[in-house]
C-alpha positions as a printed NumPy array, in Angstrom:
array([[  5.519, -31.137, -55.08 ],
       [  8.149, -31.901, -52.733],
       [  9.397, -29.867, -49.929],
       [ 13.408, -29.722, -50.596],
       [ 15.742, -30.77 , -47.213],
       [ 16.11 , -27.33 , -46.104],
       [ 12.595, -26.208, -45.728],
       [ 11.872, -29.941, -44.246],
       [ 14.325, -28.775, -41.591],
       [ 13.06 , -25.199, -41.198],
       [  9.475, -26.62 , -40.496],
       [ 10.909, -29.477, -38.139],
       [ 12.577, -25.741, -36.318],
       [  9.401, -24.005, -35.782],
       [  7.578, -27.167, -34.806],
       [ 10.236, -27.12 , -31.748],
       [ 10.44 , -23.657, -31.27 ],
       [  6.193, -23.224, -31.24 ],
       [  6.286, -26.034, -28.28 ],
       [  9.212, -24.496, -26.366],
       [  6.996, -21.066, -26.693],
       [  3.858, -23.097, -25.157],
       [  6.291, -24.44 , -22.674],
       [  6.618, -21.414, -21.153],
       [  3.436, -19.663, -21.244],
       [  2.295, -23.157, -19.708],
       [  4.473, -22.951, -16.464],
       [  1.854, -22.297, -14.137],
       [ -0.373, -25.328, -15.158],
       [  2.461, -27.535, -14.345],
       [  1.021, -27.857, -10.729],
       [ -1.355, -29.752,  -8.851],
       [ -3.835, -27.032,  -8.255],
       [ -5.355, -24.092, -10.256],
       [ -4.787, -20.455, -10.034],
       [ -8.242, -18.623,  -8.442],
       [ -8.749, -16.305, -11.187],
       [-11.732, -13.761, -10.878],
       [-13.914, -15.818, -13.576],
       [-12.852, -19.505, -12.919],
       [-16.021, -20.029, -10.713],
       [-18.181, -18.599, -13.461],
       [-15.699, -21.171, -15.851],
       [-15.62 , -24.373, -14.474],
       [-19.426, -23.629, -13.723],
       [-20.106, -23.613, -17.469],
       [-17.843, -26.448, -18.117],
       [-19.798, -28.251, -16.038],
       [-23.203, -27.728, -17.073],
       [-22.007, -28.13 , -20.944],
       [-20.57 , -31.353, -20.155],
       [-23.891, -32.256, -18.577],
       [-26.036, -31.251, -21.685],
       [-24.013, -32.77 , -24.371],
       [-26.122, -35.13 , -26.059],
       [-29.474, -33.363, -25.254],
       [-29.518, -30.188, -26.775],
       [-27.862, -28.802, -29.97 ],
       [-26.689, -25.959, -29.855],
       [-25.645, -25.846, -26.458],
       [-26.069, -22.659, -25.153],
       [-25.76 , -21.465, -21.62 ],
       [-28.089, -19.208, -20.042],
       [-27.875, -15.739, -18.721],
       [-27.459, -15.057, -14.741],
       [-28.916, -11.128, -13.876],
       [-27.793, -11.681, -10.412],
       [-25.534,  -8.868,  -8.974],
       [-23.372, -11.623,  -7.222],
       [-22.267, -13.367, -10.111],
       [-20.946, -10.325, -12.086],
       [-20.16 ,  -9.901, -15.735],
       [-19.084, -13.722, -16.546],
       [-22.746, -14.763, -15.546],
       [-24.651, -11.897, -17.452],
       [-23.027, -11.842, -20.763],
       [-24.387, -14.104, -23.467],
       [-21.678, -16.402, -25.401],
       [-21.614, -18.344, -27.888],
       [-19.583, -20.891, -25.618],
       [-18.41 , -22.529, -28.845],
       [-14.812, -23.563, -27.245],
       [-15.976, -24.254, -24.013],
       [-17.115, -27.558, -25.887],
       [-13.301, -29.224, -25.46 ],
       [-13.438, -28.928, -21.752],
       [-17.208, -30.342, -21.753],
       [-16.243, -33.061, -23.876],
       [-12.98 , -33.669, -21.776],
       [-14.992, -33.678, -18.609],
       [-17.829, -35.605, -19.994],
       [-15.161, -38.511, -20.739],
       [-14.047, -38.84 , -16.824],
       [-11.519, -35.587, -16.983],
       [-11.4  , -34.286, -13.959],
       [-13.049, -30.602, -14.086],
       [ -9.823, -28.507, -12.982],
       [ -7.494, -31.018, -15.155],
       [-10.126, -30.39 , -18.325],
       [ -9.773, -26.869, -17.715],
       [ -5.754, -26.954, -17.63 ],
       [ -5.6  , -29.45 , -20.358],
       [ -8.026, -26.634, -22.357],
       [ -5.326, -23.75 , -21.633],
       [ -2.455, -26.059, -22.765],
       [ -3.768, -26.353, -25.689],
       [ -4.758, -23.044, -26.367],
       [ -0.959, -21.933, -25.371],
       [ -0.032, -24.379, -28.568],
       [ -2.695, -23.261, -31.082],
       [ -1.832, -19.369, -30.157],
       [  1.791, -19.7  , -30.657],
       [  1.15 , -21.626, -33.888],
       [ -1.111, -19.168, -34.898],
       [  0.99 , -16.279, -33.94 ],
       [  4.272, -17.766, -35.668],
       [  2.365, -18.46 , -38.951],
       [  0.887, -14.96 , -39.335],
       [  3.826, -12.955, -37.942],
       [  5.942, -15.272, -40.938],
       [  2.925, -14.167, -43.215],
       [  2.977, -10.188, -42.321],
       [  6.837,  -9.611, -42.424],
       [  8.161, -12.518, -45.17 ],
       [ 10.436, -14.001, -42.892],
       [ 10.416, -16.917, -40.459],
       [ 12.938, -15.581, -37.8  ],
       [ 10.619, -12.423, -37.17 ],
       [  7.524, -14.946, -37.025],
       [  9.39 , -16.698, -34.217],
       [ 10.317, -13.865, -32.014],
       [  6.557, -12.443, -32.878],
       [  5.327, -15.738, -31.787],
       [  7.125, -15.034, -28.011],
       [  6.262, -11.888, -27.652],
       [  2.098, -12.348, -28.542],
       [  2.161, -15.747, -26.573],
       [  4.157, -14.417, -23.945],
       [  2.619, -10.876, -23.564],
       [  2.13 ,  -9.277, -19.946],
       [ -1.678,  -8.904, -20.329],
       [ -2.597, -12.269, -22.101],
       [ -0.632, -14.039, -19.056],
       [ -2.418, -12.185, -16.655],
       [ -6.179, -13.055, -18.234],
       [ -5.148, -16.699, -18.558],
       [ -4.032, -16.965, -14.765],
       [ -5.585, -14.276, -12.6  ],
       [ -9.226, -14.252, -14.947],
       [ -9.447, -17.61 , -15.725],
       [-12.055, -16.904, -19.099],
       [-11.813, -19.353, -21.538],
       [-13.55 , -17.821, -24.19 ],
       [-11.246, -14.775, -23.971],
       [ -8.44 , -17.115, -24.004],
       [ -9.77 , -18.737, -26.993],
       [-10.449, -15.31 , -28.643],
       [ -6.489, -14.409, -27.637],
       [ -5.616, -17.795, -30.132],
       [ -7.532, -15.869, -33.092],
       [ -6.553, -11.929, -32.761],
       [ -3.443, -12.748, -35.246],
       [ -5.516, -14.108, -38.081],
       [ -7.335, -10.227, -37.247],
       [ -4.099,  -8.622, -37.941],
       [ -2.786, -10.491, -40.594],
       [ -6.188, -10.117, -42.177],
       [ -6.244,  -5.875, -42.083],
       [ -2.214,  -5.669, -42.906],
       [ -2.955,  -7.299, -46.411],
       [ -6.302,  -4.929, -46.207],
       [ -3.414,  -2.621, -46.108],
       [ -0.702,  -3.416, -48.726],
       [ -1.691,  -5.921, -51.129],
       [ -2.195,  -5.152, -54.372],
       [ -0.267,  -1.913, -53.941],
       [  3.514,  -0.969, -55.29 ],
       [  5.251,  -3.166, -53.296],
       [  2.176,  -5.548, -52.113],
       [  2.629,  -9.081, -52.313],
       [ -0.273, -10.06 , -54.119],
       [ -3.438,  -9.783, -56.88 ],
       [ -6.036,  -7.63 , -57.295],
       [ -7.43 , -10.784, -57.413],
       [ -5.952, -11.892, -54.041],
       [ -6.811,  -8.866, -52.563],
       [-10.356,  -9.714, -53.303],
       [-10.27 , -12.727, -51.555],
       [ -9.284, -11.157, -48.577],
       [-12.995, -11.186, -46.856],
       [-12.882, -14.66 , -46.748],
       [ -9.387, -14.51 , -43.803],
       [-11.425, -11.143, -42.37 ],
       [-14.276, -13.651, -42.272],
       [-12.763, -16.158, -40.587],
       [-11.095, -14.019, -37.631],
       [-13.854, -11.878, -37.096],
       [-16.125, -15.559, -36.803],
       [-13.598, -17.062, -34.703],
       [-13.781, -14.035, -32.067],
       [-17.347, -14.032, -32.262],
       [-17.606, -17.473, -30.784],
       [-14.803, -17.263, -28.603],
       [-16.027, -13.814, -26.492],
       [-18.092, -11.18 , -27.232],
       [-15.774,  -8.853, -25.663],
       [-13.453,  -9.836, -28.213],
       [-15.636,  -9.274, -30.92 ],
       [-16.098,  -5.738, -30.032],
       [-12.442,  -4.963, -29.846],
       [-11.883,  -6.433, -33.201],
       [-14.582,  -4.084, -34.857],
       [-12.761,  -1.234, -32.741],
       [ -9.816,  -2.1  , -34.546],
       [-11.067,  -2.779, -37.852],
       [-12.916,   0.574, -37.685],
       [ -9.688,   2.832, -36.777],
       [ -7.787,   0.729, -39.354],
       [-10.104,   1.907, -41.808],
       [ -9.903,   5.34 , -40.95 ],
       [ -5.853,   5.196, -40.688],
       [ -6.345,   4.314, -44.344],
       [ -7.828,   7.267, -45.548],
       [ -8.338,   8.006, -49.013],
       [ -7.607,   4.31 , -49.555],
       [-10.666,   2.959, -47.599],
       [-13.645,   4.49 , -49.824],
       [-12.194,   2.578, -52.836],
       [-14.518,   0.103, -54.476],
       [-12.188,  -2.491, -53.715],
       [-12.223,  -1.906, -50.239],
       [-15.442,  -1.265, -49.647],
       [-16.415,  -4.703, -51.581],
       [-14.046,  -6.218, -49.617],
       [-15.333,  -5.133, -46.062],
       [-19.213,  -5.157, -47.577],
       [-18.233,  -8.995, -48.019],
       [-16.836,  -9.116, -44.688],
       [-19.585,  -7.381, -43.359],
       [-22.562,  -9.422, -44.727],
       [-20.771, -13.209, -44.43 ],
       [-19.862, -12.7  , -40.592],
       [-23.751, -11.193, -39.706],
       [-24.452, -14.624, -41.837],
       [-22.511, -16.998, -40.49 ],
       [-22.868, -16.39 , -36.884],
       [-26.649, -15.003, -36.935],
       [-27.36 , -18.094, -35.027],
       [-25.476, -16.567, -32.01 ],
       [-25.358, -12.688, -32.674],
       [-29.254, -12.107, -33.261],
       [-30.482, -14.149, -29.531],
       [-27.701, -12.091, -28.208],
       [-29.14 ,  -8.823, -29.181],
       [-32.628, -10.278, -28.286],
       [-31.43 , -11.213, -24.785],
       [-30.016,  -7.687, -24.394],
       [-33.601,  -6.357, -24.682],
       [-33.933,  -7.869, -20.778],
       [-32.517,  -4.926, -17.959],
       [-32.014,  -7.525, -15.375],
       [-29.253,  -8.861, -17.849],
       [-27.703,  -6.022, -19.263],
       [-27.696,  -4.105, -15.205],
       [-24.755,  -6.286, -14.207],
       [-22.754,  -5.821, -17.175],
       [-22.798,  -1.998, -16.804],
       [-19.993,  -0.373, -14.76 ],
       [-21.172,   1.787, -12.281],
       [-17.932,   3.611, -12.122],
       [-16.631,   2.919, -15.216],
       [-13.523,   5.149, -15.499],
       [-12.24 ,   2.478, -12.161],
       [-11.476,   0.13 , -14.447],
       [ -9.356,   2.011, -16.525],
       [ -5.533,   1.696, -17.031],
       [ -2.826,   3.69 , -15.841],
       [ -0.294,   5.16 , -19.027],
       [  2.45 ,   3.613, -16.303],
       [  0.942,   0.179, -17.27 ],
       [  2.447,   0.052, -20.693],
       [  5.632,   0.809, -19.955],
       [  6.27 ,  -1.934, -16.998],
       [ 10.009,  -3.594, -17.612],
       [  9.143,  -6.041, -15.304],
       [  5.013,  -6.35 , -14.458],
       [  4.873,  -7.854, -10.359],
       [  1.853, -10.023, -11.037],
       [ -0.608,  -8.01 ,  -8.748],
       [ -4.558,  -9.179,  -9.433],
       [ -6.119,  -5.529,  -9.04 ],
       [ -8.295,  -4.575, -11.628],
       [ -9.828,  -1.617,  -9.346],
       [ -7.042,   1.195,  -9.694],
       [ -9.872,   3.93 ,  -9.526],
       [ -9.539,   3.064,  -5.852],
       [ -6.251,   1.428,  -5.068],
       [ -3.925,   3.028,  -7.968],
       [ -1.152,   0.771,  -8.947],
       [ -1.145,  -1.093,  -5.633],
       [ -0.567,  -4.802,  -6.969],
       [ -2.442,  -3.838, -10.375],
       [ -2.309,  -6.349, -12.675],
       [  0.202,  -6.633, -16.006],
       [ -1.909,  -5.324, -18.692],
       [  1.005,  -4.363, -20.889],
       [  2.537,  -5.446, -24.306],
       [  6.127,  -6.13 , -22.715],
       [  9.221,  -4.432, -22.221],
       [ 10.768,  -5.732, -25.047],
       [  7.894,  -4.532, -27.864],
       [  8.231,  -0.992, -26.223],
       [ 12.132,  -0.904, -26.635],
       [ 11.815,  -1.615, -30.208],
       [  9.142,   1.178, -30.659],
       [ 11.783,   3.472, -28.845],
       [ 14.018,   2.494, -31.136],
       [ 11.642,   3.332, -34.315],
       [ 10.57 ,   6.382, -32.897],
       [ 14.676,   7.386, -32.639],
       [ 15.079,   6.463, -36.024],
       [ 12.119,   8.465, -36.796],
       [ 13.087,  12.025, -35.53 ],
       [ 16.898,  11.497, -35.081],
       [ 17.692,   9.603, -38.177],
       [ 14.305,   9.715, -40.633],
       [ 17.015,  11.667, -43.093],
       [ 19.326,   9.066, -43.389],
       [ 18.862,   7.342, -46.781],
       [ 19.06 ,   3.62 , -45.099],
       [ 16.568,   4.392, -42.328],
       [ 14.279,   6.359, -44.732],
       [ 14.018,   2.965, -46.339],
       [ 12.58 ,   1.654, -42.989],
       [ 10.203,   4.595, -42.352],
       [  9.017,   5.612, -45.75 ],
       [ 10.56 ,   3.335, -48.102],
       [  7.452,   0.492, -48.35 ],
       [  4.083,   0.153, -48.242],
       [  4.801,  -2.12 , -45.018],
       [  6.736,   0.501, -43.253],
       [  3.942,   3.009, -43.89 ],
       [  1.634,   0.627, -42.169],
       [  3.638,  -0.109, -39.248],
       [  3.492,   3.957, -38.511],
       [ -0.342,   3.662, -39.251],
       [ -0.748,   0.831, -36.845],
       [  1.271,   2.737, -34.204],
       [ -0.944,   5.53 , -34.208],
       [ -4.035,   3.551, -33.966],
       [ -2.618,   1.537, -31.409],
       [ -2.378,   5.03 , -29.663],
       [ -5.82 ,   5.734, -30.246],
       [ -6.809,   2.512, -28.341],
       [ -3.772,   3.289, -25.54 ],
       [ -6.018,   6.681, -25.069],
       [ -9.564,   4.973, -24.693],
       [ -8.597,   2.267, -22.183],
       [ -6.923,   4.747, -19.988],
       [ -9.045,   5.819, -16.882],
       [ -8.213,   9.823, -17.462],
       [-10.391,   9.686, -20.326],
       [-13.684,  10.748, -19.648],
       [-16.12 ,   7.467, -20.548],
       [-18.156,   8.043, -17.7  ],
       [-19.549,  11.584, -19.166],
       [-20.586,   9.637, -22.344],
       [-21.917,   7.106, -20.414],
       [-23.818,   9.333, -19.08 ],
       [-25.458,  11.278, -21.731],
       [-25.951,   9.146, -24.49 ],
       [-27.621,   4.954, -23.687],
       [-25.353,   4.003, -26.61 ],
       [-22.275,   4.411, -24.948],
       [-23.613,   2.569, -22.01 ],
       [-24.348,  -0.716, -24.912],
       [-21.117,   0.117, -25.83 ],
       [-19.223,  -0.392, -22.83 ],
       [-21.799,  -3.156, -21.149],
       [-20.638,  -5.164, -24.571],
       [-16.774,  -3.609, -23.83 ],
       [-17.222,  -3.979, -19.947],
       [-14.078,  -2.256, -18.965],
       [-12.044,   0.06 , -20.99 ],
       [ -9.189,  -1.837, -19.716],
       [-10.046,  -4.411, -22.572],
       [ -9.431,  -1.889, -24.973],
       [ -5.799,  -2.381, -23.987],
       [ -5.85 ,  -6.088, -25.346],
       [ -6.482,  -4.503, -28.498],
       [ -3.647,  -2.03 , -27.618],
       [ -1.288,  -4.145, -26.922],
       [ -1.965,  -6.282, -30.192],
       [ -1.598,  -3.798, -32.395],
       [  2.049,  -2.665, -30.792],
       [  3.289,  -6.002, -31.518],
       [  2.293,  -6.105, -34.722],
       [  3.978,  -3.046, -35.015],
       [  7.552,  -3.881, -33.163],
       [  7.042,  -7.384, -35.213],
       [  6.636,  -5.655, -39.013],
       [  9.114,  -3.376, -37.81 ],
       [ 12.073,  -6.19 , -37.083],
       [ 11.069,  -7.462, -40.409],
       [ 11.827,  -4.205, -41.866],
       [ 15.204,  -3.519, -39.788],
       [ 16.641,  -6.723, -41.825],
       [ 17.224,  -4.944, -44.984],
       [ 19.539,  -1.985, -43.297],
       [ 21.396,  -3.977, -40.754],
       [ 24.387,  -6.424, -41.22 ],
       [ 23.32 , -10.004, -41.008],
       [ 24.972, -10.444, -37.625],
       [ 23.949,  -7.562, -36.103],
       [ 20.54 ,  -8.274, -37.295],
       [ 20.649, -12.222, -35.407],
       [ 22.177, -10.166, -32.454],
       [ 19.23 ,  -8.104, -32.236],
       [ 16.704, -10.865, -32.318],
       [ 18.371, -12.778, -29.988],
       [ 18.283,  -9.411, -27.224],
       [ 14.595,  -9.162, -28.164],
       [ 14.129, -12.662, -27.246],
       [ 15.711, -12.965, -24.062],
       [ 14.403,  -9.579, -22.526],
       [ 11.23 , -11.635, -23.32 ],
       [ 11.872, -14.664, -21.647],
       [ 13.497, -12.962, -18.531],
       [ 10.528, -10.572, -18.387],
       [  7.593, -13.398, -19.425],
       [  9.891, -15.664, -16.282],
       [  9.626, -13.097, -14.07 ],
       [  5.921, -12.327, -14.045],
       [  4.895, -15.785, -14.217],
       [  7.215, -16.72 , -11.316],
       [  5.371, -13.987,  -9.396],
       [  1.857, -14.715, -10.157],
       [  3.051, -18.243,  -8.992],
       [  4.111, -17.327,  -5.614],
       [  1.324, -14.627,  -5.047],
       [ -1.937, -15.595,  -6.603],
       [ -4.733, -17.641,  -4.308],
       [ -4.991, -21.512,  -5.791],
       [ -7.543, -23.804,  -5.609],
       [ -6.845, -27.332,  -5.094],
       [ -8.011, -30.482,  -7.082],
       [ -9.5  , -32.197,  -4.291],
       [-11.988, -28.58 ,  -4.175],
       [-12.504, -27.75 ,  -7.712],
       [-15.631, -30.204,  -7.812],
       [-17.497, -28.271,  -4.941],
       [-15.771, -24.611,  -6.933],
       [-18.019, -24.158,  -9.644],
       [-21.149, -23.882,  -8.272],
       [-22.751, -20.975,  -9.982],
       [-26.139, -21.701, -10.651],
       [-25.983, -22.258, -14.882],
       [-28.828, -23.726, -17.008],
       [-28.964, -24.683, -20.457],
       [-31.047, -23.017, -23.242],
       [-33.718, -25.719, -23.887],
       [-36.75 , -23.408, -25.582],
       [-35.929, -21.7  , -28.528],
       [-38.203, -19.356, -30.447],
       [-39.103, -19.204, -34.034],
       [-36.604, -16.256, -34.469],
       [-33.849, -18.353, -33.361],
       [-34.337, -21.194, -35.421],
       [-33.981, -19.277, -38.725],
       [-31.229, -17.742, -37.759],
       [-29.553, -21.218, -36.915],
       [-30.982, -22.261, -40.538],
       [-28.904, -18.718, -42.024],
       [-26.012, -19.867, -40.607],
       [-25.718, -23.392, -41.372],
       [-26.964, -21.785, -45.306],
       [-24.335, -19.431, -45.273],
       [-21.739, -22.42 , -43.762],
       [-23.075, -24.423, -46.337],
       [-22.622, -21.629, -49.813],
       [-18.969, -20.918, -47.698],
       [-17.851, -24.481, -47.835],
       [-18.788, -24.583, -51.75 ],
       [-16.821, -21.992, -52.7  ],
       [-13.804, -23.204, -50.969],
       [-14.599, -26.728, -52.69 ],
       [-14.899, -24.586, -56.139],
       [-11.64 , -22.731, -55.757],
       [ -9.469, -25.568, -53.954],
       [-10.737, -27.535, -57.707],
       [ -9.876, -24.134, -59.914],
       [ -6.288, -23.884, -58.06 ],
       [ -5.609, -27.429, -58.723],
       [ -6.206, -27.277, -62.513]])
């Protein structure tokens, strides 16, 4: 079937708008150095010893460094699954800094295409999935991992975190009055939870974590709702195909946890340090600071680890509605009057819940103390800052569902006026911080990066029995996945 001129057009839009979104977030690779970011040694060290092994071991995996000096990069376990494009660019004659800014390029395009797509997908229209596309790709906190961490798995992970909330905001409404779909669509659901959860998993571990955070108080926010059976089969599904897919990674990562020299490093000492200030959130314009520590230095050059002023001023705004105007019969239909408005306030309050955990008033360090499962728990976690990643997603998703629903109570032109704002306090704010991290931030030039990454990395060349059947699982479970697509993509087209 053919697309008709208009949507040809609309599609031919986004594709321009998606690369002037990457433009942006991309202005500090458009130099001839790279940003020192606390990881990048521990980065380009891995990129190097990947593109070294390709072509002698499959799967690559890196090993695991216990040593104090190296930190956190060098103890945990990945699955290093996206650190392959960077190997592969490298291994080719790509310079090793120019692989690694080629690799953040493109994960600047694939998370604003992700990110306008599923925004589009949550609120039904393609304006909101634009402006929801700016203010994900452009948030505070992903622009300060990118340039003052320097992780590329967590950057991959940031590409993927959509598909998680598109994923648990259909968990949510379809197949409900008002849902958009099936109770057969809403079965299929596990496969897109799936998917996400699979994508984080191989991107960063850290990630993973968060997203079962999330899933978990989603769940909970559902109430009555989640111990349906269709629920529960769906997040059974979810459940048992993820463990399946990605045993070949999740199961030697458990096994290498058994080791203390590994898991020592990854444990904060003084975990409530690395905590976030309330203050944080609520930036207008974040000063690009690198400090991680504010245990010890407070908000002396911390870094940006909020959503953006612009996704707080539209959650003023709903919270106004909601206690100055929630009797209003046009705002009530904002508020109360869908099943997507209801999940916006749900999504707020978990994202509130997560707000509370990353901040360093709340007492980790006592649990950490008492109980060796909250230690697990934060050495897979490793700050409670992280927890504000997950924070700040779920705001967004909030302000973006939100501007959706605003559409169907405002005048058309007030409505484009009120994008357009949301936009450009976004912009001016994303320019601002970047500028900053540009003109404060430590570099590291090309001519250096070869002698940069010299942590001491090795490849994963013995591999016990245990490991290979969970490889065989998970190319089994790939294998029954890819079948079922085959069978459905056949049963649609009939």
């Amino acid at each position: 079937m053919k697309k008709s001129g208009k949507e040809t057009k609309e599609m031919k839009g986004m594709k321009w708008y998606i690369l002037l979104i990457a433009a942006v977030a991309s202005v500090p690779l458009m130099t001839d150095y790279v940003l020192e970011g606390s990881c990048l040694e521990a980065t380009l060290s891995r990129i190097r010893v990947i593109s070294q092994g390709l072509g002698t071991v499959f799967p690559i995996r890196v090993g695991t460094l216990g040593n104090m000096d190296y930190g956190y990069s060098a103890a945990a376990f990945q699955a290093d699954v996206f650190y392959l494009i960077p190997g592969l660019l490298h291994f080719l004659g790509v310079g090793l800094g120019e692989a690694y800014k080629l690799t953040l390029l493109l994960f600047n395009l694939l998370t604003a295409a992700v990110a306008c797509r599923c925004f589009e997908k949550c609120t039904g229209r393609r304006e909101v999935g634009v402006v929801g596309g700016m203010l994900y790709t452009w948030c505070p906190y992903r622009c300060s991992e990118m340039y003052l961490t320097g992780d590329l798995g967590e950057m991959a992970a940031w590409t993927f975190l959509p598909l998680l909330a598109l994923g648990l905001k259909l968990l949510y409404t379809e197949d409900r009055e008002g849902g958009a779909g099936s109770a057969l669509e809403y079965g299929r659901l596990w496969v897109l939870l799936t998917w996400s959860f699979s994508l984080l998993a191989v991107s960063s571990t850290v990630f993973l974590f968060l997203a079962v955070a999330v899933m978990v108080l989603v769940l909970a926010a559902m109430g009555r709702e989640t111990i349906k059976r269709r629920t529960l089969v769906v997040v059974g599904k979810t459940v048992g195909a993820v463990l399946a897919v990605n045993a070949w990674f999740l199961v030697p990562m458990l096994l290498r946890m058994r080791d203390v020299s590994v898991v020592g490093p990854m444990i904060l000492q003084d975990v409530r340090s690395r905590g976030m200030y309330i203050a944080q959130y609520f930036t207008v314009f974040s000063w690009g600071g690198d400090g991680v520590l504010l245990g010890e230095n407070g908000m002396y050059k911390a870094r940006a680890m909020g959503p953006g002023i612009a996704v707080i001023l539209i959650l003023l705004f709903y919270l106004w509605i909601l206690f100055a105007r929630g009797r209003e019969e046009r705002w009530r239909r904002v508020v109360y009057g869908s099943t997507e408005g209801r999940f916006a306030g749900r999504m707020l309050c978990v994202s509130a819940a997560l707000m509370l955990f990353s901040l360093n008033a709340f007492p980790w360090d006592i649990f950490q103390d008492k109980n060796m499962v909250f230690s697990i728990i934060l050495a897979l976690l490793y700050s409670p800052a992280k927890l504000g990643i997950a924070a700040d997603m779920g705001l967004i998703v909030t302000a973006c569902i939100l501007l959706g629903r605003f559409a169907e109570v405002m005048e058309e032109k007030s409505y484009k006026l009120l994008l357009l704002a949301v936009a450009c306090v976004s912009f001016g704010t994303t320019q601002f911080l970047l500028g900053k991290i540009l003109t404060t931030q430590n570099f590291v030039r090309q001519a250096e990066i070869e002698a940069f990454g010299n942590v001491p990395f090795s490849l994963v060349t013995e591999e016990s029995i245990i490991w290979r059947f969970c490889e065989a699982v998970s190319v089994a479970a790939l294998f029954v996945c890819g079948i079922m697509w085959i069978m459905r993509r056949r049963k649609s087209a009939s």
